[in-house]
N, C-alpha and C positions, 0 to 999 in steps of 0.2 A: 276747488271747494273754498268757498268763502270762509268757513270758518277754521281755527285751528284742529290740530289734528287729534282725534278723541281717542279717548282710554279703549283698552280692549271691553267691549260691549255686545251684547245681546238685544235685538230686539223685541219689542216687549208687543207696543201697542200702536198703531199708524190711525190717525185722521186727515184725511180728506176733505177741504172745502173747495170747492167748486163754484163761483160767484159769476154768471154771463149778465151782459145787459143786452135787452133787443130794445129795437123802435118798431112800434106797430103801425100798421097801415091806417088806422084813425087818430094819428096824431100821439096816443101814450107809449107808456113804457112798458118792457114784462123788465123784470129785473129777478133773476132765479137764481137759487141758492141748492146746493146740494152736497149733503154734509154723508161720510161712509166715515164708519170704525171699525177696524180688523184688530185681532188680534192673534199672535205669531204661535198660539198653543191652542189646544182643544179646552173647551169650555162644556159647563153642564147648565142647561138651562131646562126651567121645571114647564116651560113651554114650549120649547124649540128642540128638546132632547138634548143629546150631546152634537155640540157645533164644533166641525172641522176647524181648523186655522186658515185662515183670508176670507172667511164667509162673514157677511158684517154682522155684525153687533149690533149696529145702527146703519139705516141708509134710510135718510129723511131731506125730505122736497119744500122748499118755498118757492111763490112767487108774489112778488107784488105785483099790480100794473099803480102807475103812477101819472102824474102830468108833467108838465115842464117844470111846475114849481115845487115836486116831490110831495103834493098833496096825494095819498092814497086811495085809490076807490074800487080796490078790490086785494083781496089777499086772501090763498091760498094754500094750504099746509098737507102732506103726505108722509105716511111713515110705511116705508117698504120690509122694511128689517128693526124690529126692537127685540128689546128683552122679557118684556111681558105682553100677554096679552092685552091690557087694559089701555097698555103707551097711545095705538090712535086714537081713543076716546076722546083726547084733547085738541086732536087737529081741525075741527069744526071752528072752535075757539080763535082760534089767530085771524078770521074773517071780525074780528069785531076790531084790527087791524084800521079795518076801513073809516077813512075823514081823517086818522092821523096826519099830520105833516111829520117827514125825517127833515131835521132841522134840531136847534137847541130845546133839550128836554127829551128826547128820542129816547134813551134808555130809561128815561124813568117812567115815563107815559107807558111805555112797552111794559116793563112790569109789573105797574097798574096792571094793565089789561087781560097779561097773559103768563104774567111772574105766579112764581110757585105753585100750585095744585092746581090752576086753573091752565095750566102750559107742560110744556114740554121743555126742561132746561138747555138739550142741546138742539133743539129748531128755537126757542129763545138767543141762544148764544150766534148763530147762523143769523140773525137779525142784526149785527152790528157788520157783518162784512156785506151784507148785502148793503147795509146803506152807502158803507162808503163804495161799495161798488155801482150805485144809483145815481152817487154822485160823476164818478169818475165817468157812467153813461152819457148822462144830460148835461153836465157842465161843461162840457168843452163844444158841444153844438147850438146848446143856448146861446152861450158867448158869441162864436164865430154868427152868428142867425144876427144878435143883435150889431155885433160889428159891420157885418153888410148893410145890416138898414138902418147904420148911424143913431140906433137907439141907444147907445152907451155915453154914459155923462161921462166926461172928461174931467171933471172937477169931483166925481164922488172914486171914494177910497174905492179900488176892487174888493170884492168880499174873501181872497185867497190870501190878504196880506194876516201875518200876522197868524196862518192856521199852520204853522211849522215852520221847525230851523232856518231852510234854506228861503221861505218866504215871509222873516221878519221883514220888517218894516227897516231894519237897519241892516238887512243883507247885503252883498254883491249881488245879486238877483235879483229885488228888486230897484236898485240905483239901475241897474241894467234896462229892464222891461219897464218900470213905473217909476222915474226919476221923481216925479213930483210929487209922491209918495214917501221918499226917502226918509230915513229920519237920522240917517246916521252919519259919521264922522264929517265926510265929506261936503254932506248938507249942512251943518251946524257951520263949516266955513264960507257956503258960498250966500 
């Protein structure tokens, strides 16, 4: 176990996310999201009666399909398990999803759209793992696609420098893979 070793404890409450990426046979993405919540005790719900323990709470479905450049053009929302009846009212909503790009500004555009009454907070929250799971899809066969057909500029920055720790711009990591990139210790001498 990665982490140190915890106090004696009870569990209380388990979520579940679930994030796949597919390639489709026309070129896009589905990129699906599926979120469950259990909880370890019986519950009284004025719509579902009394809920056993591990029967969800919640168990709700996205999917986007996407392009290569994460522009949107379709998006998808299901709620299997909530707490009230009213909860999928707002799954129709997350299709207005559509023409967004994931890209900078993502969560806030998201909220516009589908934040607060007009959504669902936790298929909202499901929307940040699916992108960087959209990402982790299509960016690594983008790249190799464009590395074969020598459409990668050798003089422009990769867009991966500088989006975490181990891929600063003054890393070991990149002095490694993107020398000419470098910006750190080593570079300032050569």
């Amino acid at each position: 176990m990665p982490l140190t070793p915890a106090s004696e404890r009870e569990l209380i409450h388990t979520r579940q996310v679930l994030c796949r990426g597919y390639r489709r046979s026309d070129g896009r993405w589905d990129i699906e999201g599926h979120l469950i919540d259990t909880k370890s005790y019986s519950w009284k719900s004025d719509y579902r009666g009394d809920v056993p323990p591990g029967v969800p709470v919640h168990e709700m479905w996205l999917r986007l399909t996407i392009d290569d450049d994460f522009l949107i053009h379709a998006a998808e929302a299901s709620s299997d398990f909530h707490p009230f009846r009213v909860c999928p009212e707002v799954t129709p909503n997350f299709a207005a999803l559509k023409g967004l790009r994931i890209g900078p500004g993502w969560r806030r555009k998201v909220r516009e759209l589908v934040g607060g009454t007009k959504g669902c907070t936790h298929l909202v929250e499901l929307l940040a793992p699916l992108a960087t799971a959209a990402y982790q899809t299509i960016y690594p066969i983008r790249e190799r696609k464009r590395r074969e057909e020598n459409q990668l500029d050798p003089h422009k920055k990769p867009e991966l420098i500088d989006t975490c720790h181990a891929l600063a711009s003054d890393s070991e990591v990149v002095a490694r893979y993107w020398p000419d990139f470098y910006t750190g210790k080593a570079a300032a001498k050569g």
